[in-house]
C-alpha positions in Angstrom: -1.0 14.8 41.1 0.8 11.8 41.5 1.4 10.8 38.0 2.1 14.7 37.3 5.1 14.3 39.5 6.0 10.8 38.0 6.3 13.4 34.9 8.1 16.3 36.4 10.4 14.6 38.6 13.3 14.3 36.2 13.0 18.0 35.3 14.0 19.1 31.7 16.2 16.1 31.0 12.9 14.0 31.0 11.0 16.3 28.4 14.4 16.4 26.2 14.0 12.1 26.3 10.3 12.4 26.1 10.9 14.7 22.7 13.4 11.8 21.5 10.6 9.1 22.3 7.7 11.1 20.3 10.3 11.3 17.2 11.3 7.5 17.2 7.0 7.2 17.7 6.6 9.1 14.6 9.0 7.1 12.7 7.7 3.9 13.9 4.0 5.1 12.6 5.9 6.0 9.0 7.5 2.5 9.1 3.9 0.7 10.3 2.7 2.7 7.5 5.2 1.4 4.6 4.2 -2.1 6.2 0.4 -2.3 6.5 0.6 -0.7 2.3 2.9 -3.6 1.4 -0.1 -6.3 2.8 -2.7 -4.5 1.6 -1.2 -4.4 -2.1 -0.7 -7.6 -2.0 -4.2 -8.7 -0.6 -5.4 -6.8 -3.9 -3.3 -8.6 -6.1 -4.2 -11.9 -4.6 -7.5 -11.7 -4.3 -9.0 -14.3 -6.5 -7.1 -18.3 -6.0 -7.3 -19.2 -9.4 -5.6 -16.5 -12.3 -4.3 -16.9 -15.3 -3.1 -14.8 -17.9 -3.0 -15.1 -22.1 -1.3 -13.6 -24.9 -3.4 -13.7 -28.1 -0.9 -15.0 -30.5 -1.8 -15.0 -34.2 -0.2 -17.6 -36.1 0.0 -16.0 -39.5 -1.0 -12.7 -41.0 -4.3 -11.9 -40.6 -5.9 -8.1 -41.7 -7.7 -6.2 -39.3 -11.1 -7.1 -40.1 -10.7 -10.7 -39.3 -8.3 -9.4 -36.0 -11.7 -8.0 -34.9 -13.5 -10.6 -36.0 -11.7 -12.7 -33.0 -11.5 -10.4 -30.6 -15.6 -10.0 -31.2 -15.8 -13.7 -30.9 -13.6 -13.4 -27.6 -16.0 -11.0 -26.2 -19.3 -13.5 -27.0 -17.5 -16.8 -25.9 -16.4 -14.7 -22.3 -20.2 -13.5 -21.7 -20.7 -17.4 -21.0 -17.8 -18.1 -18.7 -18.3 -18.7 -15.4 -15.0 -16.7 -14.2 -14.3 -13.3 -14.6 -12.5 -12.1 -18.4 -11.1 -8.8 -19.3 -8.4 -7.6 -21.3 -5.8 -6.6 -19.2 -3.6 -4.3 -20.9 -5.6 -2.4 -23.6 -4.1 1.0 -24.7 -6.0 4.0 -24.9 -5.7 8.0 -25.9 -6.0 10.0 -22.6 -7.1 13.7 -22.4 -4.8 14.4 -25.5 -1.5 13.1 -23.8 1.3 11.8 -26.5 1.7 9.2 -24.6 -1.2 6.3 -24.2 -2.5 4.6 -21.1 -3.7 0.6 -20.1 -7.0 0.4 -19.3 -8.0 -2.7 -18.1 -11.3 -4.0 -19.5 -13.4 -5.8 -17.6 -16.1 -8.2 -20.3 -17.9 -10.4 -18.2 -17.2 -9.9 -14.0 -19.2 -13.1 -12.0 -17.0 -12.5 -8.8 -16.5 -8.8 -8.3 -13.1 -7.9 -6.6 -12.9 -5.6 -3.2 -12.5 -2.3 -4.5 -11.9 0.4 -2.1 -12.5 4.4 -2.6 -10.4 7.0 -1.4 -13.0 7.8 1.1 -12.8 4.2 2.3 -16.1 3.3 1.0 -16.5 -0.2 -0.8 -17.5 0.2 -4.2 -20.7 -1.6 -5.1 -20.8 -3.6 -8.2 -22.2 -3.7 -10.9 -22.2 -0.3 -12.1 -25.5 0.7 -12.9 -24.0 4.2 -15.8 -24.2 3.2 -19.4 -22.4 6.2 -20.1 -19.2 4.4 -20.3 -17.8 4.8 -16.0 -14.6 4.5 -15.1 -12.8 3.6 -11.9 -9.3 5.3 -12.0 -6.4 5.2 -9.6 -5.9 9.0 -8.0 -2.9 9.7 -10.2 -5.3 9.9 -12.9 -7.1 12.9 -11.2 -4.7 15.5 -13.2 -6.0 14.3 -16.7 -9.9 15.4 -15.5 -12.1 18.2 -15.4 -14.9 18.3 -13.1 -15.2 14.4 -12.9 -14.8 13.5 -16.6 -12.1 11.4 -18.0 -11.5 12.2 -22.2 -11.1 8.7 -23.3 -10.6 7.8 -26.9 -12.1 11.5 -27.5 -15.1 10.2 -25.6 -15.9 12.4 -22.5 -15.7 9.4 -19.8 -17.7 9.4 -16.3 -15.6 9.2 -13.2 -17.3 6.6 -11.1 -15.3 6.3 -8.4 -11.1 7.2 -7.2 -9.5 4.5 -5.8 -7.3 4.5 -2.4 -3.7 4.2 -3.1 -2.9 0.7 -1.9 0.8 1.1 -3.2 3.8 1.7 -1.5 5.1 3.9 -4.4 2.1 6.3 -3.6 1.6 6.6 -7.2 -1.8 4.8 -9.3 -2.7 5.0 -12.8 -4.6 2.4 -13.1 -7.9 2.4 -14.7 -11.0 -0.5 -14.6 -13.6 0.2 -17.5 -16.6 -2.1 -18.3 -17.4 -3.4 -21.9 -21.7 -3.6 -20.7 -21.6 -0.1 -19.4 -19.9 1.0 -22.6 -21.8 2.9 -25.9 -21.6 1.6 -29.1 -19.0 4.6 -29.9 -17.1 3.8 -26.8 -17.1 0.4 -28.0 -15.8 0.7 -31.6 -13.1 3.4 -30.3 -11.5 0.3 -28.2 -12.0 -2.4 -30.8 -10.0 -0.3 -32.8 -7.4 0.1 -30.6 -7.5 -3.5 -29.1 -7.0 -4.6 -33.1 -3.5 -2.5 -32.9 -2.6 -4.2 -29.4 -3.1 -7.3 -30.9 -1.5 -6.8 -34.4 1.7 -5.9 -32.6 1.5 -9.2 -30.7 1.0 -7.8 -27.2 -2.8 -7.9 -26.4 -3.5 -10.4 -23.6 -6.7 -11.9 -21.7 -7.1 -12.3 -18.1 -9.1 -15.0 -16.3 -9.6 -14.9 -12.7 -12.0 -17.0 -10.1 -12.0 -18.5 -7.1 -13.0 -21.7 -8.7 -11.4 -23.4 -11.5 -11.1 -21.8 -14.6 -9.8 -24.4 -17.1 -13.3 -25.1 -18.1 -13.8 -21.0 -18.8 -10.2 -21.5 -20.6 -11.3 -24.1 -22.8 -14.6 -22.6 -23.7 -13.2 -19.6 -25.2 -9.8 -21.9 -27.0 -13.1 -23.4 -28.7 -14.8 -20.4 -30.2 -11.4 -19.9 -31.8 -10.5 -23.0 -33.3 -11.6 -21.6 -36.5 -9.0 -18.9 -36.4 -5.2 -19.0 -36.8 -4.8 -17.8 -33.2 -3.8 -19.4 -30.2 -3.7 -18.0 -26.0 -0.3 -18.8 -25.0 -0.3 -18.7 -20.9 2.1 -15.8 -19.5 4.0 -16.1 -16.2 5.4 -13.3 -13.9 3.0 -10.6 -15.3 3.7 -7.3 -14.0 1.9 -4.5 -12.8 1.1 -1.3 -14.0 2.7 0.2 -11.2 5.4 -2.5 -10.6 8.8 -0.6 -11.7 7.5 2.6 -9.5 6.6 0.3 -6.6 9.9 -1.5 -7.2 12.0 1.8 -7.5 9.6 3.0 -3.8 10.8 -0.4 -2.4 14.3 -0.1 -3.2 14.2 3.8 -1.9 12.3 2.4 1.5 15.4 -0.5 1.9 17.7 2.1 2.3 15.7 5.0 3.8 14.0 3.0 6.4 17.2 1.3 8.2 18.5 5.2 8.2 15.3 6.3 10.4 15.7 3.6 12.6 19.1 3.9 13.4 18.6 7.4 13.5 15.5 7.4 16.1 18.0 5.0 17.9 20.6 7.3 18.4 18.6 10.1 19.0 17.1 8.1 22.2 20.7 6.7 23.7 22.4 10.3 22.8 19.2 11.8 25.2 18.7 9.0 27.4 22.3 9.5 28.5 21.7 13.1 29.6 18.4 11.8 31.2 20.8 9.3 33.4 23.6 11.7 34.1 20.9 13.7 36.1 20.0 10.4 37.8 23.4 8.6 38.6 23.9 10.0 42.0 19.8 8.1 43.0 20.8 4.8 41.2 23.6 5.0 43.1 22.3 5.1 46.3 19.6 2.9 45.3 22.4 -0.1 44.9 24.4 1.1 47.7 20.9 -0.2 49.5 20.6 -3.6 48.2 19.1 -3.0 44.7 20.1 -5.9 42.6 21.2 -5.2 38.8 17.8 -6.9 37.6 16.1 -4.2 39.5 17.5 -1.3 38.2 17.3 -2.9 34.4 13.2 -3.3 35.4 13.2 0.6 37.0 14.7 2.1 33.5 12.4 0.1 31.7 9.4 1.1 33.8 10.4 4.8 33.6 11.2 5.3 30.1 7.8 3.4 29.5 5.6 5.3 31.3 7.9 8.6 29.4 7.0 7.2 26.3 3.2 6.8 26.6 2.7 10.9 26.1 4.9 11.0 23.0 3.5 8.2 21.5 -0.4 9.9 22.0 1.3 12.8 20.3 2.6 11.3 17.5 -0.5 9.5 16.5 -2.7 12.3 17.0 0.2 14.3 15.0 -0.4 12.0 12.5 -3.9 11.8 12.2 -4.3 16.1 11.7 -1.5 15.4 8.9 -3.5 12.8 7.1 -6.6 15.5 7.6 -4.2 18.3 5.9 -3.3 15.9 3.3 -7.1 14.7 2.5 -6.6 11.2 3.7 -9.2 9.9 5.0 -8.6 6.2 5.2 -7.4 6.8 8.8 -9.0 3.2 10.2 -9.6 0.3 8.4 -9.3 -3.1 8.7 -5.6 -3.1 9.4 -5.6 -0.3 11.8 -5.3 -2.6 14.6 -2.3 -4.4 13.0 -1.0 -0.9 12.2 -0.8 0.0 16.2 0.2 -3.4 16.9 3.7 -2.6 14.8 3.7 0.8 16.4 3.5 -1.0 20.6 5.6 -3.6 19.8 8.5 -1.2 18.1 7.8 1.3 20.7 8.4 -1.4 23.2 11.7 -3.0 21.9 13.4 0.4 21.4 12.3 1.2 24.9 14.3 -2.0 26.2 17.2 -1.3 23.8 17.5 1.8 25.4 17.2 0.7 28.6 20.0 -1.9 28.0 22.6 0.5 26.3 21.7 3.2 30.2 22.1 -0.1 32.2 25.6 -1.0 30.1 26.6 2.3 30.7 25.6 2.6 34.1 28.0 -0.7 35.7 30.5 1.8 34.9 29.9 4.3 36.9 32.2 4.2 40.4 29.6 3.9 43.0 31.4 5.1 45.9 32.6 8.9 43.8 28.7 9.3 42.7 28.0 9.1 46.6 30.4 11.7 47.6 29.6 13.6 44.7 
């Protein structure tokens, strides 16, 4: 009963600041949101110490029988190598779209990466299909019918969908592996590997968390025989760099707007909560309560208003997340996720305070008593 009145004491200008606190909670949960995507793409991107990326640079005309003649040898020389190899940016035919898609291709994996599903389970490696799996991102989802993948004209398993770990909420990446590939599946991306690598834009990728110069070195020997050389790149990006980058851009500017936004919204309402409590703060100095006192009582009270809206808004945005078939709700950075959401909650709830108690040493005591 007694917290019910610490609720209903301040009548409907208390609800009206308590509606202002559960929409500056439910911004703070988008912004945590923005934040825990940011480190979780980049714990994907840097999950391995060591890797190191190559261009396959011919030095002189060569046809295409001897271009997949290399990349054949490639393939044998990686199968030894202690790191992981793929070919990072082959192009392949999707599902009859004009336009064609990088596939990333993993040859030989020795340290598997974290790979996490839409479901939130982990994704256990190796795969055990030979009938040429795929991992895609969930963008990818539109291109298939009831789980399969047309790939090269080859109808292509869909293992597994991963979570969207970027901030752009768009993925179209895809993982395929050349040892759970057919022989057709095989030739179909020779073929097109031999075109990428014609046009002088087929590149390897070596990855470990050991050093890989000895990997390196083993596969810049099976090719001494050729006229080719693996010319180290720097600054590759992502498939989904330039939408993340455009999302970022969109989230510098959008982001600042909520906050100032939710900001306003709490002094504008905050204001009417104090004009209904002017004449008690009044009275309350006119018997000896010190400035620091009152600062502490605002604080305290628009606290203990806040702790409702903020339950609302998480539980708001749990049911959306449900509606939207999210289910990667709690992870491993869910505790990081409400520490952003206390600690914003907390430092707009003492910026508010502030801006009341700046307003308030102007009130004239003595008219608020006979008032």
């Amino acid at each position: 009963m007694k917290i019910k009145h610490r609720y209903t004491r301040f009548g409907f200008s208390g609800y009206l600041l308590m509606i202002g606190l559960f929409v500056s909670a439910f911004i703070l949960i988008y912004i945590a949101d923005i934040i825990i995507i940011e480190l979780k793409q980049k714990n994907v991107l840097t999950q391995f110490e060591n890797q190191n990326y190559y261009l396959i640079d011919k030095q002189e005309d060569i046809d295409d029988e001897m271009t997949k003649e290399i990349l054949k040898q490639i393939i044998i020389a990686s199968q030894s190598t202690n790191c992981n190899v793929c070919f990072d940016n082959t192009v392949n035919d999707i599902s009859n779209q004009l336009e064609q898609f990088e596939i990333e291709l993993m040859i030989n994996m020795n340290e598997y990466p974290e790979m996490i599903t839409q479901t939130g389970e982990k994704i256990s490696f190796p795969l055990k299909s030979t009938q040429n799996p795929i991992i895609v991102g969930k963008s990818m989802l539109k291109y298939c019918e009831d789980n399969i993948l047309m790939v090269n004209e080859i109808p292509t398993e869909v293992s597994y969908v991963l979570n969207d770990e970027y901030s752009s909420g768009i993925d179209y990446s895809m993982y395929m592996f050349w040892n759970n590939c057919n022989d057709d599946m095989k030739e179909k991306l020779l073929e097109n590997m031999v075109e990428r690598m014609q046009s002088k834009f087929l590149r390897i990728k070596l990855y470990s968390n050991s050093s890989i110069d000895d990997d390196y070195q083993l596969i810049l020997d099976s090719l001494k025989d050729y006229p080719v050389v693996l010319e180290k790149e720097e600054n590759i990006k992502q498939a989904n760099y330039h939408l993340d980058a455009t999302n970022k851009l969109l989230n510098m500017i959008f982001l600042p707007v909520c906050i100032l936004f939710s900001l306003y919204t709490c002094f504008c309402i905050s204001f009417l909560w104090l004009s209904q409590r002017k004449k008690e703060i009044s009275i309350r100095k006119a018997y000896g309560f010190s400035n620091l006192q009152i600062f502490k009582m605002l604080i305290v009270d628009i606290l203990f208003l806040s702790i409702p809206s903020v339950i609302i808004a998480v539980i708001s945005n749990i049911v959306f997340r449900f509606i939207m078939n999210d289910r990667m709700i709690f992870d491993s950075l869910s505790l990081a996720k409400f520490g952003i959401i206390c600690v914003g909650m907390i430092l707009e709830v003492i910026l508010c305070a502030f801006y009341l108690f700046q307003r308030l040493n102007k009130l004239i005591l003595t008219e608020e008593i006979k008032s």
